[in-house]
mmCIF file of the N, C-alpha and C atoms, coordinates in Angstrom:
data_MODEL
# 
_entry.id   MODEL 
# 
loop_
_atom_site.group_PDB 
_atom_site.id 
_atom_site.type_symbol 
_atom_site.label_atom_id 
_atom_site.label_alt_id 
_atom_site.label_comp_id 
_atom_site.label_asym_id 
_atom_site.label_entity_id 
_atom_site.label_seq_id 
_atom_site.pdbx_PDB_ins_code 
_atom_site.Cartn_x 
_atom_site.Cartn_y 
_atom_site.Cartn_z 
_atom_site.occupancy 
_atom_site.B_iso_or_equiv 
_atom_site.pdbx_formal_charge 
_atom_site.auth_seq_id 
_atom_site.auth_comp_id 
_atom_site.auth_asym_id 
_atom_site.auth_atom_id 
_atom_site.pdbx_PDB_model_num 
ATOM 1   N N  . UNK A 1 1  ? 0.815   -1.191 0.000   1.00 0.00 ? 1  UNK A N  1 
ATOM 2   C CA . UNK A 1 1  ? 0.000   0.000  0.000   1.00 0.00 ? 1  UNK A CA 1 
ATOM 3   C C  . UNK A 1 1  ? 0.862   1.261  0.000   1.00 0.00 ? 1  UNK A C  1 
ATOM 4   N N  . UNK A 1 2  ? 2.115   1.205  0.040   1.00 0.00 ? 2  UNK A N  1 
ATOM 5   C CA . UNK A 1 2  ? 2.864   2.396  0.113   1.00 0.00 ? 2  UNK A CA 1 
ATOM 6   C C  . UNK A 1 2  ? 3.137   2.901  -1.463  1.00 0.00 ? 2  UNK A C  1 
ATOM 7   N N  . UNK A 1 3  ? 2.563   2.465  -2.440  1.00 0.00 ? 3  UNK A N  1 
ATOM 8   C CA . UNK A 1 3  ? 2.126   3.448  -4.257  1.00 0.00 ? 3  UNK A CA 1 
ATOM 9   C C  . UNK A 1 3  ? 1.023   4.362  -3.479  1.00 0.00 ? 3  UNK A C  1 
ATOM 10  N N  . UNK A 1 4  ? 0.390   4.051  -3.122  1.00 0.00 ? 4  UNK A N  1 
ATOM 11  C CA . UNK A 1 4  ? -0.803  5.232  -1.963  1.00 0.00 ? 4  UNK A CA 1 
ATOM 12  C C  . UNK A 1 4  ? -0.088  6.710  -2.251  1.00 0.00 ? 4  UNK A C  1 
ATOM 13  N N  . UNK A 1 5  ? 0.829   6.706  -1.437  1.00 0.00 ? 5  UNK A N  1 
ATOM 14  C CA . UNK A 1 5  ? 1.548   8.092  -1.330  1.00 0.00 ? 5  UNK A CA 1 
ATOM 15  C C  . UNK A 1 5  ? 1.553   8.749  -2.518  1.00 0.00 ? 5  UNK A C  1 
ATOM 16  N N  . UNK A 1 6  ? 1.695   8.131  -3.761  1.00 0.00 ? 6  UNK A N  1 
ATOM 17  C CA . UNK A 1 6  ? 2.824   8.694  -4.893  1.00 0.00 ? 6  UNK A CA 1 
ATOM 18  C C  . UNK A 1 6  ? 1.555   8.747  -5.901  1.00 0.00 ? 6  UNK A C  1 
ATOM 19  N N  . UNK A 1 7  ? 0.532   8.108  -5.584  1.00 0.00 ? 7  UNK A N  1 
ATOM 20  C CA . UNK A 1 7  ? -0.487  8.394  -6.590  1.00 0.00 ? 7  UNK A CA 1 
ATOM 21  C C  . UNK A 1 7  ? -1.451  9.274  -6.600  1.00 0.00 ? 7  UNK A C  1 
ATOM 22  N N  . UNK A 1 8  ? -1.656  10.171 -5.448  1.00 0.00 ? 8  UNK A N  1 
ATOM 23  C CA . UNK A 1 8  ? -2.199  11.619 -5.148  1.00 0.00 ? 8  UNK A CA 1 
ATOM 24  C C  . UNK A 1 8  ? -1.379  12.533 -6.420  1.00 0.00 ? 8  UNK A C  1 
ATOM 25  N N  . UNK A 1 9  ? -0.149  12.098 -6.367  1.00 0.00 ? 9  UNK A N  1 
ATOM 26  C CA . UNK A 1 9  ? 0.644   13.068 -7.306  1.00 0.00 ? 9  UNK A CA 1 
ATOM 27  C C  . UNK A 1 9  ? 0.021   13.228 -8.813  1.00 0.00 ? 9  UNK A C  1 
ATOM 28  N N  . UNK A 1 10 ? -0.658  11.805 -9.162  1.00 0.00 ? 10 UNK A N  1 
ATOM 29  C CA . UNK A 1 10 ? -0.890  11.824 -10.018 1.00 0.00 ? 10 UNK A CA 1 
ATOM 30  C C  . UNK A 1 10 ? -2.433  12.826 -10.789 1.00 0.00 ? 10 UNK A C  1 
ATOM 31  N N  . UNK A 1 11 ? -2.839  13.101 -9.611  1.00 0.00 ? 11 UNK A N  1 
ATOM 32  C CA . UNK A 1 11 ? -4.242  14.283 -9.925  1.00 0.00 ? 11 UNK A CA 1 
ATOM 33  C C  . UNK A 1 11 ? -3.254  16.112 -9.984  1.00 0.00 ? 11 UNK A C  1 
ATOM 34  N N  . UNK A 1 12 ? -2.597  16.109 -9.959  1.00 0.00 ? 12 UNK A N  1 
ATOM 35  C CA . UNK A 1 12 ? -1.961  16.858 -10.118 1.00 0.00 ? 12 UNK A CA 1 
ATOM 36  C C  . UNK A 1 12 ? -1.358  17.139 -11.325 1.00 0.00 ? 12 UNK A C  1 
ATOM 37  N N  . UNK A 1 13 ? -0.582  16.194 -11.765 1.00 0.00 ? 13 UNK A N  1 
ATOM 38  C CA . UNK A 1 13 ? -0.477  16.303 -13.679 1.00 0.00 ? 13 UNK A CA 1 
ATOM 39  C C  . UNK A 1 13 ? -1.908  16.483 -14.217 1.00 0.00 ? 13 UNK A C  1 
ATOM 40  N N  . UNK A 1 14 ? -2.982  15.255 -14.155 1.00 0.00 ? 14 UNK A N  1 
ATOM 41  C CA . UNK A 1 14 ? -3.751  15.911 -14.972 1.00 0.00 ? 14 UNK A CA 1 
ATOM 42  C C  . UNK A 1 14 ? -4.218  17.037 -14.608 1.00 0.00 ? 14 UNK A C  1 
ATOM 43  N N  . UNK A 1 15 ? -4.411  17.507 -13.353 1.00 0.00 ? 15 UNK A N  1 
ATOM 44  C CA . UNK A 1 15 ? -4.948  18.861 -13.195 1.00 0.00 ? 15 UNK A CA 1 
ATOM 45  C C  . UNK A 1 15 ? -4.046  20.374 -14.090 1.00 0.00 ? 15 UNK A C  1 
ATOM 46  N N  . UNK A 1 16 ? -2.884  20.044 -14.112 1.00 0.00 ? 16 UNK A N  1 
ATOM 47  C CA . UNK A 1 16 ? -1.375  20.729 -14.763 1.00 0.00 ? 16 UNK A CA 1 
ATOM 48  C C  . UNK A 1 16 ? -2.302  20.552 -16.476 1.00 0.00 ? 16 UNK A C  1 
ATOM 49  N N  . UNK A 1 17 ? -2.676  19.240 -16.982 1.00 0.00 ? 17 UNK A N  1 
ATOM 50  C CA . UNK A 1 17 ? -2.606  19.218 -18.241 1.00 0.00 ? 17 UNK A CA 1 
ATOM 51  C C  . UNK A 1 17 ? -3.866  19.901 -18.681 1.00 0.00 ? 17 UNK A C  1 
ATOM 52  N N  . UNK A 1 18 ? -5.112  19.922 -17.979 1.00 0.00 ? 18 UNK A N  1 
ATOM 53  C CA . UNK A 1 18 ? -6.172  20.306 -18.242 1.00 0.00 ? 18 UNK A CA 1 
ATOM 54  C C  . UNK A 1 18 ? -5.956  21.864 -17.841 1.00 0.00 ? 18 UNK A C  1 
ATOM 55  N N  . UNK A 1 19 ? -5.261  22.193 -17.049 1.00 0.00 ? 19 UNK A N  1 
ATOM 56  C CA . UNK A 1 19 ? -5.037  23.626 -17.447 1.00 0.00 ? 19 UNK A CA 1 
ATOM 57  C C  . UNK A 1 19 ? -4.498  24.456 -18.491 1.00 0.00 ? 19 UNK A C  1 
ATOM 58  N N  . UNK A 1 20 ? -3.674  23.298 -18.816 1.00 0.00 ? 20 UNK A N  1 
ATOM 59  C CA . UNK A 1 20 ? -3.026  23.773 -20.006 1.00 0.00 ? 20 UNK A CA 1 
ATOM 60  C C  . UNK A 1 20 ? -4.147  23.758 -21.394 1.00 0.00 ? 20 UNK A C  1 
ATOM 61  N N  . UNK A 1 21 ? -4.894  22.861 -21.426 1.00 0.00 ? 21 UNK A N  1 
ATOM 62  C CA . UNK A 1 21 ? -5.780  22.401 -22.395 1.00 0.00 ? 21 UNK A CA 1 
ATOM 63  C C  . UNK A 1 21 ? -6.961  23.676 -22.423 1.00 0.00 ? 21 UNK A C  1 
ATOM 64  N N  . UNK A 1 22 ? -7.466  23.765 -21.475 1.00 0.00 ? 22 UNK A N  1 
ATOM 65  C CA . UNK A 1 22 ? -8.181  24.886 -21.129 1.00 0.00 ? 22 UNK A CA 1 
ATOM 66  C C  . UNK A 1 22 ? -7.955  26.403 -21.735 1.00 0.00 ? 22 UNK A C  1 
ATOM 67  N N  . UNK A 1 23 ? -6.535  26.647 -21.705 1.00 0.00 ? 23 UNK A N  1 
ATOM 68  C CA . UNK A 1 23 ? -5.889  27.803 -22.184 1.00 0.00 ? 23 UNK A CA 1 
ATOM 69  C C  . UNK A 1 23 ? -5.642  27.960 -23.516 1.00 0.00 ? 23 UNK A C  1 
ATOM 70  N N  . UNK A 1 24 ? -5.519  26.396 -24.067 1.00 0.00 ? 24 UNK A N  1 
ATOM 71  C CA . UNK A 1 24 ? -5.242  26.717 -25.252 1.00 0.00 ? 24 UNK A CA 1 
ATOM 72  C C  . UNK A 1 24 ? -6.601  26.718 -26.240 1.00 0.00 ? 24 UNK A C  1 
ATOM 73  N N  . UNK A 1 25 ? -7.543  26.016 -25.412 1.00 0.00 ? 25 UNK A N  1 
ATOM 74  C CA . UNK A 1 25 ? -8.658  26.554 -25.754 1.00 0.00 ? 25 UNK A CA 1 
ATOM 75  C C  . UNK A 1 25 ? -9.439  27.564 -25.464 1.00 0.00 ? 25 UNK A C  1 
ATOM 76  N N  . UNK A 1 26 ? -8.636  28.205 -24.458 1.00 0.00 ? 26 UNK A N  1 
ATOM 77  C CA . UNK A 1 26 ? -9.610  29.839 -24.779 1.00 0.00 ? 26 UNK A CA 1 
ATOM 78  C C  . UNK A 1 26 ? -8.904  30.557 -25.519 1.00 0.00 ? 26 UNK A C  1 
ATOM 79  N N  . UNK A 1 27 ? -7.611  30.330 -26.018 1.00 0.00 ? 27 UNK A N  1 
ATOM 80  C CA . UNK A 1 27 ? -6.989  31.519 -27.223 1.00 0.00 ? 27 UNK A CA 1 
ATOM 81  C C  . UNK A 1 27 ? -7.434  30.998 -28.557 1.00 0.00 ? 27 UNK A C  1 
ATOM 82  N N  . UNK A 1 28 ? -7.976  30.120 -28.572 1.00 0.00 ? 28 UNK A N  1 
ATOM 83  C CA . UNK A 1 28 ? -8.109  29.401 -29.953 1.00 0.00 ? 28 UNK A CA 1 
ATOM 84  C C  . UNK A 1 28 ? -9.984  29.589 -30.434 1.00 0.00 ? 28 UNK A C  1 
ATOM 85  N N  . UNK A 1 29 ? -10.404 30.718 -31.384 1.00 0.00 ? 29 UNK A N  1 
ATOM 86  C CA . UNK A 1 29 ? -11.752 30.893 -31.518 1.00 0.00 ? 29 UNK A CA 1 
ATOM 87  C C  . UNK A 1 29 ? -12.369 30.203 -31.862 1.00 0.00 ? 29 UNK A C  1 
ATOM 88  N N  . UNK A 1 30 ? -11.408 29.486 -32.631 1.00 0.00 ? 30 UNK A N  1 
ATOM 89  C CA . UNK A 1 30 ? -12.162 28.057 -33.467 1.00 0.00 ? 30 UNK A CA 1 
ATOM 90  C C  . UNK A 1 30 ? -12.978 26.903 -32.392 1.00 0.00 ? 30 UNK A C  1 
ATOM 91  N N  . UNK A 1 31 ? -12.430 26.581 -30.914 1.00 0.00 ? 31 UNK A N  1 
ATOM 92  C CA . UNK A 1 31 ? -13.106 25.901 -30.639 1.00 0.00 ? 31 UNK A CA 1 
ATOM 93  C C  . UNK A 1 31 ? -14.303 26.517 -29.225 1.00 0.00 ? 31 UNK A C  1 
ATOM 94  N N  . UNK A 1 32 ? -14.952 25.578 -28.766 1.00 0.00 ? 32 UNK A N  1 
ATOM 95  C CA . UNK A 1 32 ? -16.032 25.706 -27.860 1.00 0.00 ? 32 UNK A CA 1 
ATOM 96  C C  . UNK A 1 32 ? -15.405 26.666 -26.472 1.00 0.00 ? 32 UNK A C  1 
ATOM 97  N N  . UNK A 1 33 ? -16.214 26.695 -25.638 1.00 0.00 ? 33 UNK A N  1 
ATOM 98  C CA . UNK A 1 33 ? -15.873 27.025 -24.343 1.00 0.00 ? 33 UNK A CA 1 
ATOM 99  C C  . UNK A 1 33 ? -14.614 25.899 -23.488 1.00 0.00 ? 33 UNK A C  1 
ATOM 100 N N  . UNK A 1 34 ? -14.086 26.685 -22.942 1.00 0.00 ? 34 UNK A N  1 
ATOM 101 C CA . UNK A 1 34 ? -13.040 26.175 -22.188 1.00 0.00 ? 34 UNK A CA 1 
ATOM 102 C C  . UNK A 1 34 ? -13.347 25.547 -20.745 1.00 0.00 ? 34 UNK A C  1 
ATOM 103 N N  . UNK A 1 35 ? -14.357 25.800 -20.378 1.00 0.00 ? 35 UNK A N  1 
ATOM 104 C CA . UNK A 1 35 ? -14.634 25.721 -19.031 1.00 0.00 ? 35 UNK A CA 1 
ATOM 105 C C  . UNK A 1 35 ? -14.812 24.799 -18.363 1.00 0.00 ? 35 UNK A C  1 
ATOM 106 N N  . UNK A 1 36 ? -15.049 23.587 -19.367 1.00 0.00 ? 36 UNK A N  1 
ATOM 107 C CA . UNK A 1 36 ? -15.238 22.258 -18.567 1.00 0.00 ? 36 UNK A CA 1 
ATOM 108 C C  . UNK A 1 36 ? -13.732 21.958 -18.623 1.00 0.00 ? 36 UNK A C  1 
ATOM 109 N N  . UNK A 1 37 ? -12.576 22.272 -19.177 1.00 0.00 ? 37 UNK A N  1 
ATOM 110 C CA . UNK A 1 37 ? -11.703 21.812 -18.746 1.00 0.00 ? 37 UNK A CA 1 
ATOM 111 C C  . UNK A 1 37 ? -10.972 22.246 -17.449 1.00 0.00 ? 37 UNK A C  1 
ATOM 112 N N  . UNK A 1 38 ? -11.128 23.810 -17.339 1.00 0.00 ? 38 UNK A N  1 
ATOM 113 C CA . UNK A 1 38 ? -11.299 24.219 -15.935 1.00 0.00 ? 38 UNK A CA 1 
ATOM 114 C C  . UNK A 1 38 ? -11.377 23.737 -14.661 1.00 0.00 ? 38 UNK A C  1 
ATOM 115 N N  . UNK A 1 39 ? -12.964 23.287 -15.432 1.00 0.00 ? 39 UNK A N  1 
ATOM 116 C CA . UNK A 1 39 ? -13.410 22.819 -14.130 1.00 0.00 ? 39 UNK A CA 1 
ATOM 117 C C  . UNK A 1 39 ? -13.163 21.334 -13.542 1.00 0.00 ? 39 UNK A C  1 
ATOM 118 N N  . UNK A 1 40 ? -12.487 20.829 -14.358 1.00 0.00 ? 40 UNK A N  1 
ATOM 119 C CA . UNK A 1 40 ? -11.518 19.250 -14.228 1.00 0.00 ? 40 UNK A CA 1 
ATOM 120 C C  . UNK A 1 40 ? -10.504 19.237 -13.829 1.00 0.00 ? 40 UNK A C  1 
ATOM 121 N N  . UNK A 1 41 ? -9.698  20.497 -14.521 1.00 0.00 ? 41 UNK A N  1 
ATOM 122 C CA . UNK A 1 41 ? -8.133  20.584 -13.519 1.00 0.00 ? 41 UNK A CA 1 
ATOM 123 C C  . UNK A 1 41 ? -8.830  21.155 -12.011 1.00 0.00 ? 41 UNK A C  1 
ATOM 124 N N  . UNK A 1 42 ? -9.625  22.305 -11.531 1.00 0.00 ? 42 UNK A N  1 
ATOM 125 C CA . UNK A 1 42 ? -10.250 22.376 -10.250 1.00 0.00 ? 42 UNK A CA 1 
ATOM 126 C C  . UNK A 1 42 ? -10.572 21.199 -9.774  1.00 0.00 ? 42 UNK A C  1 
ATOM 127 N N  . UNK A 1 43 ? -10.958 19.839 -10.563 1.00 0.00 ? 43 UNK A N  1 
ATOM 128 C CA . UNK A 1 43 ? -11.575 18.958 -9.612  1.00 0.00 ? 43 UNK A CA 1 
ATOM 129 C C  . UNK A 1 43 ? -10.256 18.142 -9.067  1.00 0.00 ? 43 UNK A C  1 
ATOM 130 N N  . UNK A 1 44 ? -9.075  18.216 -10.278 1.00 0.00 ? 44 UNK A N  1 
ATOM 131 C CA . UNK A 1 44 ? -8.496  17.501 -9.953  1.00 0.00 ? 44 UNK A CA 1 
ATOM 132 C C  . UNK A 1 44 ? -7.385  18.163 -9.200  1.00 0.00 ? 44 UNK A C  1 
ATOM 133 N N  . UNK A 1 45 ? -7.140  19.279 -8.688  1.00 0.00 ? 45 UNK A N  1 
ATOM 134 C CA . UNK A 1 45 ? -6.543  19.893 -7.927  1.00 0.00 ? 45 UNK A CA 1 
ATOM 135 C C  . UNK A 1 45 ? -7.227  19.484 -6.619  1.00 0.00 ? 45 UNK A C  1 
ATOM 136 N N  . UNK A 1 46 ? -8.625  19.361 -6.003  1.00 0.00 ? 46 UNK A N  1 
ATOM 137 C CA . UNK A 1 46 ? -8.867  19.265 -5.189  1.00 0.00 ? 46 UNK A CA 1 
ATOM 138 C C  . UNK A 1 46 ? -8.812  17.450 -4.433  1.00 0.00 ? 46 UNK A C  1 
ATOM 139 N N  . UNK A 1 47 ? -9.187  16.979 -5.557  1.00 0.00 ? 47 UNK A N  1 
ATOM 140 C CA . UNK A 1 47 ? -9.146  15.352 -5.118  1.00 0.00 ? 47 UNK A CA 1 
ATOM 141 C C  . UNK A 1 47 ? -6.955  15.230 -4.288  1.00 0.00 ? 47 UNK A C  1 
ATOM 142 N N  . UNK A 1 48 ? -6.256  16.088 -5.172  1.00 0.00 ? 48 UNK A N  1 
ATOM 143 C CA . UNK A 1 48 ? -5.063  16.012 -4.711  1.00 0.00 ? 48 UNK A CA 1 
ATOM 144 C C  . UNK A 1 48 ? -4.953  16.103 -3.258  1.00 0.00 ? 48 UNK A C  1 
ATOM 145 N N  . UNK A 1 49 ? -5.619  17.172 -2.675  1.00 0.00 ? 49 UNK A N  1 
ATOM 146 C CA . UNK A 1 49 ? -5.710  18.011 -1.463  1.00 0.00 ? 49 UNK A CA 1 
ATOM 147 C C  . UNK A 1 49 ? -6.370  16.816 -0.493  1.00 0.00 ? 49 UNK A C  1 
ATOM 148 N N  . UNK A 1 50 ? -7.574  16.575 -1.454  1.00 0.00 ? 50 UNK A N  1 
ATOM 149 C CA . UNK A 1 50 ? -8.341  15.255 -0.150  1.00 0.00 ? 50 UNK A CA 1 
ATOM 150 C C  . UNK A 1 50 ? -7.835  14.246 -0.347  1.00 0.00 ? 50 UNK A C  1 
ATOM 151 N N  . UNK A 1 51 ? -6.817  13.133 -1.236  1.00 0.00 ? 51 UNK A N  1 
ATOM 152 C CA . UNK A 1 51 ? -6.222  12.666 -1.476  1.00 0.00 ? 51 UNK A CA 1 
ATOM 153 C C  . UNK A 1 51 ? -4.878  12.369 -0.192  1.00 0.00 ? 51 UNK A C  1 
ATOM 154 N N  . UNK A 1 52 ? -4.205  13.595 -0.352  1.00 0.00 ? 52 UNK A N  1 
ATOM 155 C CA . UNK A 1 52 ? -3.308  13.487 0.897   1.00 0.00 ? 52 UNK A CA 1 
ATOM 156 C C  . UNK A 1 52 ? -3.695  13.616 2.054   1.00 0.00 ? 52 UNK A C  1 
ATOM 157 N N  . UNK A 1 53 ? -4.682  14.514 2.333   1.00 0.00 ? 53 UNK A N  1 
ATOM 158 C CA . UNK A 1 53 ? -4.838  14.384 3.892   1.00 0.00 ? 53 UNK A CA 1 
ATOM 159 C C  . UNK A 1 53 ? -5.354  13.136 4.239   1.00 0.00 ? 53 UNK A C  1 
ATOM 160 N N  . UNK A 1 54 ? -6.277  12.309 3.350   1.00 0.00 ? 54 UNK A N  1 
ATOM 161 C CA . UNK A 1 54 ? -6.620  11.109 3.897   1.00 0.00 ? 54 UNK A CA 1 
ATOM 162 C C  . UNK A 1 54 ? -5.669  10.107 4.168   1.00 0.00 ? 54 UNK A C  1 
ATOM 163 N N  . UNK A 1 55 ? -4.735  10.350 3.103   1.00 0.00 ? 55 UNK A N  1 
ATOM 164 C CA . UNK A 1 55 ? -3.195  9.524  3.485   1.00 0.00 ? 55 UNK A CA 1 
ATOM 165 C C  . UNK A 1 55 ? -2.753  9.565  4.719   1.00 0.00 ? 55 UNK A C  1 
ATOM 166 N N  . UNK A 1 56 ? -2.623  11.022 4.945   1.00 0.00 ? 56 UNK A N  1 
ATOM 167 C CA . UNK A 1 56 ? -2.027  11.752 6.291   1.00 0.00 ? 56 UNK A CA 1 
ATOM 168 C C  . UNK A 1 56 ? -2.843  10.710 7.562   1.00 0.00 ? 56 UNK A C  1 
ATOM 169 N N  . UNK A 1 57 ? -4.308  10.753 7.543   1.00 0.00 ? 57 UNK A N  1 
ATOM 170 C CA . UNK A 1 57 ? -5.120  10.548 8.699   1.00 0.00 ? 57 UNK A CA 1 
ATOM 171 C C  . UNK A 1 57 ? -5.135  8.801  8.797   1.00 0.00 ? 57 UNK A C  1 
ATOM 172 N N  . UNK A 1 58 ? -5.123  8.630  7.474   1.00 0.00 ? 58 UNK A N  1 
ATOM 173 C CA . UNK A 1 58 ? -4.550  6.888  7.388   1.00 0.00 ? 58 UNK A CA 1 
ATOM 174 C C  . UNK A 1 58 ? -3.042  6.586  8.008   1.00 0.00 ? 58 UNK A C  1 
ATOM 175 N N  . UNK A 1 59 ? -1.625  7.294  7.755   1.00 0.00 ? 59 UNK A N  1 
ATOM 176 C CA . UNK A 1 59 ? -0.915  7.169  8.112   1.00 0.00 ? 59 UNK A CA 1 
ATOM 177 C C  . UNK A 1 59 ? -0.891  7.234  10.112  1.00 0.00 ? 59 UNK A C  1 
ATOM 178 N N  . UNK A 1 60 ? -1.653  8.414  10.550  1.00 0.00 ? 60 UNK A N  1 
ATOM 179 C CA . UNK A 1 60 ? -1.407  8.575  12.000  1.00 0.00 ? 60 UNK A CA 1 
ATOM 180 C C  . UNK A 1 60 ? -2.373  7.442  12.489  1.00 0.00 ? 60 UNK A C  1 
ATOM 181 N N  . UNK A 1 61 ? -3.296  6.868  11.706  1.00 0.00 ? 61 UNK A N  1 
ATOM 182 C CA . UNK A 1 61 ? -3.918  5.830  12.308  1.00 0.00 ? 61 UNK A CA 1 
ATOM 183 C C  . UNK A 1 61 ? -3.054  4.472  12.791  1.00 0.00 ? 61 UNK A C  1 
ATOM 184 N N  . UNK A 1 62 ? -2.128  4.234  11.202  1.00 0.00 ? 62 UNK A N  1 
ATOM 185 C CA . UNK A 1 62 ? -1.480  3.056  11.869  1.00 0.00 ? 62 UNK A CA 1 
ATOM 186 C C  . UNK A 1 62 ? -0.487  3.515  12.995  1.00 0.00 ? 62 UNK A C  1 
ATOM 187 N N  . UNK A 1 63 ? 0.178   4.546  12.588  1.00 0.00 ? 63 UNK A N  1 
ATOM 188 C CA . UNK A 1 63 ? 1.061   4.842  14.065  1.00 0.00 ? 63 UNK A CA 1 
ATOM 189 C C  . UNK A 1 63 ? 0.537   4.252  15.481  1.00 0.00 ? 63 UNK A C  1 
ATOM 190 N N  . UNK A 1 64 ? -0.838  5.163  15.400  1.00 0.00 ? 64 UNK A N  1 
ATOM 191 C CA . UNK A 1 64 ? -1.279  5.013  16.659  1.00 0.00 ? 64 UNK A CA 1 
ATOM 192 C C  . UNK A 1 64 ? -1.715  3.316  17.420  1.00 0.00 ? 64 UNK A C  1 
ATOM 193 N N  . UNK A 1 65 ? -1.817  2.123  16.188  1.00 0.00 ? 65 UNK A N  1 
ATOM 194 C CA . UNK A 1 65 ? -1.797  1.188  16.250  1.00 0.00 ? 65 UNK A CA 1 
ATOM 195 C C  . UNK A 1 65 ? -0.842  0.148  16.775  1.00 0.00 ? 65 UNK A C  1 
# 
């Protein structure tokens, strides 16, 4: 169970890539609204955040075990 740690990291690239995607679709007129990609790197910025702390609260659990 210790890939746990290292795979929070991984909502973080895509959150990185969908920002990027996002941007290049709002300079670009040709295509639709950008915003759902936005709002995917936001989701996936946040799953990062709840991601680790649950690690965190999993980790002090076994300690305390």
């Amino acid at each position: 169970m210790n890939y746990l740690k290292y795979t929070q990291y991984v909502y973080l690239v895509f959150g990185a890539y969908f920002i990027y995607d996002g941007f290049t679709k709002l300079n670009n007129p040709e295509t639709e609204t950008p915003w759902l990609s936005f709002m995917i790197a936001g989701l996936a910025v946040f799953m990062f955040f709840f991601r680790r702390k649950f690690a965190k609260k999993f980790d002090d659990r076994n300690k305390k075990s």
